[in-house]
C-alpha positions as CSV (number, residue, x, y, z in Angstrom):
1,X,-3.7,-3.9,-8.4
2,X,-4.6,-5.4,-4.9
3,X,-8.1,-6.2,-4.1
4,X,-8.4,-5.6,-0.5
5,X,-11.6,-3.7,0.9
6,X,-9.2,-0.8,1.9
7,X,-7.5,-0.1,-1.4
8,X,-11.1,0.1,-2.9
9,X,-11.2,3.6,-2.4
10,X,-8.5,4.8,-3.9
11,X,-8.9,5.7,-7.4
12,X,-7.4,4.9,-10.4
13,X,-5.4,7.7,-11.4
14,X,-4.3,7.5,-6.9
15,X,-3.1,3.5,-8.4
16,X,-1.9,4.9,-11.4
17,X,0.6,7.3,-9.5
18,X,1.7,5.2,-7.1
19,X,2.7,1.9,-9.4
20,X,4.6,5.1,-11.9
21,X,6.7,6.5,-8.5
22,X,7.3,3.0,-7.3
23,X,8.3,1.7,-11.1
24,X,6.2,-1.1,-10.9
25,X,8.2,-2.8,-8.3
26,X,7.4,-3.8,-4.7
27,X,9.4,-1.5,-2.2
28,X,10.1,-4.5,0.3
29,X,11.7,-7.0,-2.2
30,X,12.1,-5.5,-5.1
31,X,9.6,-8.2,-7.7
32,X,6.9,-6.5,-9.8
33,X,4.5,-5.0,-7.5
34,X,1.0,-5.4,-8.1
35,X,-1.0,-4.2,-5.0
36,X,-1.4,-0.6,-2.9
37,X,-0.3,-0.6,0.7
38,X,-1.0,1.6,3.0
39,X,2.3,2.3,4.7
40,X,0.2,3.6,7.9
41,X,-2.6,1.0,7.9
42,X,-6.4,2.3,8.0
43,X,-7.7,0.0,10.3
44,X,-5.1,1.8,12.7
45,X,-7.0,4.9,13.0
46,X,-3.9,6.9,11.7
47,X,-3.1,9.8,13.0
48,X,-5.8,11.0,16.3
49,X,-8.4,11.5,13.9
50,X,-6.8,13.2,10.9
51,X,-6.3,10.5,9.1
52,X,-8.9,10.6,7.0
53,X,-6.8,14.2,5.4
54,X,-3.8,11.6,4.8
55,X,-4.2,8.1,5.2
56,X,-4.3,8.2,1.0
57,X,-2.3,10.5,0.2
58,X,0.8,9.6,-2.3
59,X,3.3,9.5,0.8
60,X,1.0,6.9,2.7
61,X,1.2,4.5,-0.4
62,X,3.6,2.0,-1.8
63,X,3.5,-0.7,-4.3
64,X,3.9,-4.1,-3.2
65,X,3.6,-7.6,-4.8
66,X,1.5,-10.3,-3.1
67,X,3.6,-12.1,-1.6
68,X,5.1,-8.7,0.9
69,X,1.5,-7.5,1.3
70,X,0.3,-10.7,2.4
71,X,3.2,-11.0,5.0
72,X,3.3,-7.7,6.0
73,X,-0.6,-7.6,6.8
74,X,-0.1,-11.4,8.6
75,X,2.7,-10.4,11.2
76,X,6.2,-10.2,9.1
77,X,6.5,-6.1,8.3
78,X,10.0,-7.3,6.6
79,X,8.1,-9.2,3.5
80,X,7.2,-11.8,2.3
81,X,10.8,-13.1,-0.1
């Protein structure tokens, strides 16, 4: 999976769960997915300071590959195909 500070805390079984739902494949572009995003971004505070109830949870996630993580986190929210 992805190897970005903020996926660090999820744990495996959180990884696990999410690459399962998501079938292994990156919801943007549809390629094997191999990194956690969080659709709601951490470093946006979330939610007026309840974030840290949901910002991990399962509905929060998505599988990505590389390529749409790195995009989306560098300006294109579309991916990065």
């Amino acid at each position: 999976m992805g190897a970005e500070n903020h996926t660090l805390a999820l744990s495996e079984r959180q990884r696990q769960d999410v690459w399962f739902r998501d079938d292994g494949t990156c919801q943007l572009c549809g390629h094997p997915g191999n990194e956690i995003d969080h659709i709601e971004a951490k470093k946006m505070g979330g939610r007026k300071g309840e974030w840290k109830k949901w910002i991990d949870r399962a509905e929060n996630l998505r599988l990505l590959c590389h390529a749409c993580h790195y995009a989306r986190h560098h300006g294109n929210q579309k991916g990065g195909h």
